[in-house]
C-alpha positions as CSV (number, residue, x, y, z in Angstrom):
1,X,-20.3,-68.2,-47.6
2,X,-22.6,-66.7,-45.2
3,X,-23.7,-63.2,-44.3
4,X,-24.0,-62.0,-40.5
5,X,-25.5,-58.5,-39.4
6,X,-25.8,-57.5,-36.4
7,X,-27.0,-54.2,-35.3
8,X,-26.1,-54.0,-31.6
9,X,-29.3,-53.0,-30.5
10,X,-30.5,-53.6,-26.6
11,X,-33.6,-54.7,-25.4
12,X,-36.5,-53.4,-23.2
13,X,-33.9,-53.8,-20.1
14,X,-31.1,-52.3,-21.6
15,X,-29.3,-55.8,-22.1
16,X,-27.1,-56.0,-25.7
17,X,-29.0,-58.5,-28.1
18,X,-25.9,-60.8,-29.3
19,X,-28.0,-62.4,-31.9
20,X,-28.3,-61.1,-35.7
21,X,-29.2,-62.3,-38.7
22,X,-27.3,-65.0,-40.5
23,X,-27.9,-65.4,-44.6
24,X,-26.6,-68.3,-46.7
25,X,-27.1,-70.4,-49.5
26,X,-27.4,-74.1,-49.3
27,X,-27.5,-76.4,-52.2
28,X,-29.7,-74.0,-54.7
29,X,-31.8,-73.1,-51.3
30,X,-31.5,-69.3,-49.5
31,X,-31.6,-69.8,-46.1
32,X,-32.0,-67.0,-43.6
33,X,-31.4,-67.7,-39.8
34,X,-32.3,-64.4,-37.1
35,X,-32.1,-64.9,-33.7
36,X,-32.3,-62.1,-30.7
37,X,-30.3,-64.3,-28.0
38,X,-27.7,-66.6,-29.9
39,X,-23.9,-65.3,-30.5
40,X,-23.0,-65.5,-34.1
41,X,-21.0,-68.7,-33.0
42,X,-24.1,-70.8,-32.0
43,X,-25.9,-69.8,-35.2
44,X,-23.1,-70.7,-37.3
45,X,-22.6,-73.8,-35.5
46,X,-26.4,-74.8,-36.2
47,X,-26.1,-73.8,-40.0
48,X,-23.2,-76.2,-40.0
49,X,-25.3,-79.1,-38.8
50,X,-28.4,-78.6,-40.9
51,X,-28.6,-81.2,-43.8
């Protein structure tokens, strides 16, 4: 199961960040992905690929 937070902050131009910060554990390893620009759905599709 992973963990997303987002805070829907904006940057310097006033644009909404759609990144976050996604939190899981993988095989005995914590694993914390955070990202400004990628939607939740990217970063869950790149924790879904990582061996």
């Amino acid at each position: 199961m992973a963990d997303y937070f987002n805070e829907k902050e904006v940057d310097k131009k006033g644009d909404t960040i759609t990144g976050g910060l996604l939190r899981w554990t993988q095989d005995g390893t914590y694993v914390e992905m955070n990202s400004s620009r990628l939607p939740k759905e990217k970063m869950l599709e790149i924790a879904r690929s990582m061996n």
